[in-house]
N, C-alpha and C positions, 0 to 999 in steps of 0.2 A: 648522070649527075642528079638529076630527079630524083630517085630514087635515093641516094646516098643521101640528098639533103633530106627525103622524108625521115629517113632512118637516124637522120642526128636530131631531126625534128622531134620525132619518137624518144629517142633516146634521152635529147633534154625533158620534155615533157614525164618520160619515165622519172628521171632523177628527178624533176622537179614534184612531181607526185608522190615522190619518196621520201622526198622530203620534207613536204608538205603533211604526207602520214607522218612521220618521222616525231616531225615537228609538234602536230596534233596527241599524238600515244604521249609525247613530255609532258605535254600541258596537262593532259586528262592524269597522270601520273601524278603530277605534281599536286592538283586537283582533290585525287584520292588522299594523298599523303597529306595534308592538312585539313583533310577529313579523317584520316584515320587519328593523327595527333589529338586533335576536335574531342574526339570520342574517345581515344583513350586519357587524355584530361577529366572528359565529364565521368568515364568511369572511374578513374582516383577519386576526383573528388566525393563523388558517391560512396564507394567504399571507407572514405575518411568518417564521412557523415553516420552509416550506418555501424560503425566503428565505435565514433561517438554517442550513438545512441543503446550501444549496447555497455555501454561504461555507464552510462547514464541510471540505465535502468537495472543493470548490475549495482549500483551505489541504491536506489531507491530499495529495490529491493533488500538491500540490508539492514536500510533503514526502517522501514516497514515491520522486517521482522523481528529487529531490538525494539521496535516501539510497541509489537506484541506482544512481547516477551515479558515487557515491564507493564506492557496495562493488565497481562495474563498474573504477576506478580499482587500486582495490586490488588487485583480480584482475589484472590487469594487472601489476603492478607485482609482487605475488609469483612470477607466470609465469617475469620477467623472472628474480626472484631465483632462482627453481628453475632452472633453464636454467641461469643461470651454476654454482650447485652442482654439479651435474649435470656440466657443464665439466670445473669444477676437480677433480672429483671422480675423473674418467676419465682426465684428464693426469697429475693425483696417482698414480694408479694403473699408468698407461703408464709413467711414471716411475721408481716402485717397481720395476715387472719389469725395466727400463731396467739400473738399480742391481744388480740380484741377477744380473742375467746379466753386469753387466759384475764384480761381484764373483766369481761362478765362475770367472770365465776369469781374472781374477787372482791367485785364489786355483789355480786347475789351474797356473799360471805358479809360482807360485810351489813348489807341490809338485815340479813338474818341477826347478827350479831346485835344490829342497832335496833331492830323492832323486839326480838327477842328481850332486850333488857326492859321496853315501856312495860310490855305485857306478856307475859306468856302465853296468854290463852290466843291474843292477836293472831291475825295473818300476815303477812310482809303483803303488799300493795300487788297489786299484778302486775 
């Protein structure tokens, strides 16, 4: 009898340590599994975020490069305006000396003209 009680002794003990693992493998289980959840949340949202960030800086970047586009325009286009300044500025100029050299020499014309009728023999003034 001894022995048959040791053996259900064992044998509950067995089951009940089976149980007990049994028991323990669920929890750790279960454990994992809202740790796995855990983690695959933080990696969604993660992947949203860097999702977002690439729409982000996709948008920037276009903006960026319209805003090149047109300050690259602009440059352009003021070049052009300088260039012509620059032109008319030189012609203006050539022009001016144009005027005053032909003013001298009509003004020398004329002095000649006007000293010449006092005297002939006179010299015009230096």
């Amino acid at each position: 009898r001894e022995s048959s009680a040791r053996k259900a002794d064992a044998e509950q003990a067995r089951a009940a340590a089976a149980a007990e693992v049994s028991q323990a493998a669920s929890k750790a289980k279960r454990g994992a599994e809202q740790y796995v959840a855990l983690f695959r949340q933080q990696a969604a949202e993660a992947q949203r975020e860097a999702n977002q960030l690439r729409e982000r800086e996709g948008a920037s970047e276009q903006a960026l490069t319209a805003r090149v586009k047109e300050l690259e325009a602009t440059l352009v286009r003021l070049r052009r305006t300088h260039s012509a300044l620059e032109e008319r500025r030189r012609l203006e100029a050539e022009g001016y000396g144009r005027e005053l050299a032909e003013l001298r020499k009509a003004f020398s014309r004329l002095e000649l003209r006007v000293y010449a009728g006092r005297n002939p023999d006179a010299e015009p003034p230096p």
